[in-house]
C-alpha positions as CSV (number, residue, x, y, z in Angstrom):
1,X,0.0,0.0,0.0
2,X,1.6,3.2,-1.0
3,X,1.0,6.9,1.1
4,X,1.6,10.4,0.8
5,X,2.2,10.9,4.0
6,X,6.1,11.8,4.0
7,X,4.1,14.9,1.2
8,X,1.3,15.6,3.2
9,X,3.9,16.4,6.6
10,X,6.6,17.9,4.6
11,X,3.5,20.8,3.0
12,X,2.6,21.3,6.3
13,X,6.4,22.0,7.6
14,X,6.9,19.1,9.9
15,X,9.7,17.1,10.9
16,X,9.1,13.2,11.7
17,X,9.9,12.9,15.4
18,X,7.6,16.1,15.6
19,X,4.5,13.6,13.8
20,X,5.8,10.7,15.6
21,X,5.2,12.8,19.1
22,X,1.3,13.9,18.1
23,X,0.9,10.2,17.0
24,X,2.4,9.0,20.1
25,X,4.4,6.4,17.6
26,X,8.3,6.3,17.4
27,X,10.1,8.5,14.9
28,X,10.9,5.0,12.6
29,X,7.5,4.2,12.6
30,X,6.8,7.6,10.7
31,X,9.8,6.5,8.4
32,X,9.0,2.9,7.7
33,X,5.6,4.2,6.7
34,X,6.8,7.0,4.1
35,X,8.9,4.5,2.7
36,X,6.1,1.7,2.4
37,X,8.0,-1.3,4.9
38,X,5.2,-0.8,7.2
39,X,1.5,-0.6,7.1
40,X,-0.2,1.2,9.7
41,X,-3.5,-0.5,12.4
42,X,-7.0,0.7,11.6
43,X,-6.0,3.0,14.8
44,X,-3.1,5.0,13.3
45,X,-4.5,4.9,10.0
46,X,-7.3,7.0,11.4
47,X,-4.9,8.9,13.9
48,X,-3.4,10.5,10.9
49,X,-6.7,11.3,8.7
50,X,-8.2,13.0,12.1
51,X,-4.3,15.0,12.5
52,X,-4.2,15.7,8.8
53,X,-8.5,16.5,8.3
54,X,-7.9,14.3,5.3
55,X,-9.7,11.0,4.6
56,X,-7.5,7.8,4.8
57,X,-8.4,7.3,1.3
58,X,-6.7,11.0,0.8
59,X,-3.7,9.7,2.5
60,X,-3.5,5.6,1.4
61,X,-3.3,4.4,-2.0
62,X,-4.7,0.6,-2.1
63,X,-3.2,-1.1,-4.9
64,X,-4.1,-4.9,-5.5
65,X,-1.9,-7.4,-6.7
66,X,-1.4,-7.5,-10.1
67,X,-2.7,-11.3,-11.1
């Protein structure tokens, strides 16, 4: 599943520990999920649509498996 996340904090001028910290998550959580080795819980997923006032949808980009 890609994200825009690592675009969405960088427009808005913030730093990863500093999203980490409002997320209550470590720093390398932020990083593993800009650079796609980690997808988020249902719980953090919705942490950072309420913190961004985006949808997830707005945030996550589901891409099925090419068959």
């Amino acid at each position: 599943m890609k994200n825009r996340i690592e675009e969405i904090r960088t427009a808005r001028g913030m730093r990863q520990d500093e999203l980490a910290k409002v997320l209550q998550v470590s720093r390398q959580t932020i990083s593993s999920l800009e650079n796609g080795r980690y997808n988020p819980s249902i719980q953090l997923a919705f942490k950072l649509a309420a913190f961004f006032q985006m949808s997830i949808e707005e945030i996550f980009i589901y891409e099925e498996d090419a068959q």
